[in-house]
N, C-alpha and C positions, 0 to 999 in steps of 0.2 A: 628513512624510507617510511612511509607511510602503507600501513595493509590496509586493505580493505576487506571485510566479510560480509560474504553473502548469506542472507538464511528467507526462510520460510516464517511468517508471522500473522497472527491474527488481532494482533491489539490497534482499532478501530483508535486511540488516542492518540497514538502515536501516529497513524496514517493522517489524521485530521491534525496534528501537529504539524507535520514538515509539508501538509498541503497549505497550509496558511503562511506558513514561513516561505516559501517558494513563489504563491499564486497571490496573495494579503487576497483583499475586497475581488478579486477575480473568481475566486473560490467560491462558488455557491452552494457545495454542498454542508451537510452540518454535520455534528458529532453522532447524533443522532440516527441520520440517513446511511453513515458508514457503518454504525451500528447495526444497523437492518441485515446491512449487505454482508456483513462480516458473520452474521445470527443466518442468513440464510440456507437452505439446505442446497440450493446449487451451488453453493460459494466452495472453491477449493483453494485453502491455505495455501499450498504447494504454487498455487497459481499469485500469490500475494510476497514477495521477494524485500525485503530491507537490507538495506547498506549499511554498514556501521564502520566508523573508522574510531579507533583507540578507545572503542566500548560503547561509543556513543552513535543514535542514531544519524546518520546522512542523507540518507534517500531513500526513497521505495518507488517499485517498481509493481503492476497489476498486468497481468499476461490474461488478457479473454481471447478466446476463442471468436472465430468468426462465424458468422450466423450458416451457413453452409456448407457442407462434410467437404469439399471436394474445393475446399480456398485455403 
């Protein structure tokens, strides 16, 4: 059986790692640009979720908010 864990993360390298392994040359953003967004004061970590299966990373997931209170 395989677990899965989910947690809260901020490390911009690892986002930009499994986005290139997932998306290759589709991925347009850089290391750099996720860095921004990661350094930003609207940015909430809680909102930023990775998957780890046997220690290591699998996935991540970015939960925004929609531009509108009431959507």
């Amino acid at each position: 059986m395989v677990m899965i864990e989910v947690k809260t993360f901020r490390d911009p390298e690892i986002w930009y790692n499994i986005l290139k392994r997932c998306f290759g040359d589709l991925e347009k953003r850089t290391l750099d640009e996720l860095r921004a967004v990661v350094d930003s004061p609207s940015f909430d970590p809680k909102n930023l979720l990775l998957a780890e299966v046997e220690g290591s990373p699998a996935g991540c997931l970015w939960i925004r908010r929609l531009p509108k209170e009431d959507r």
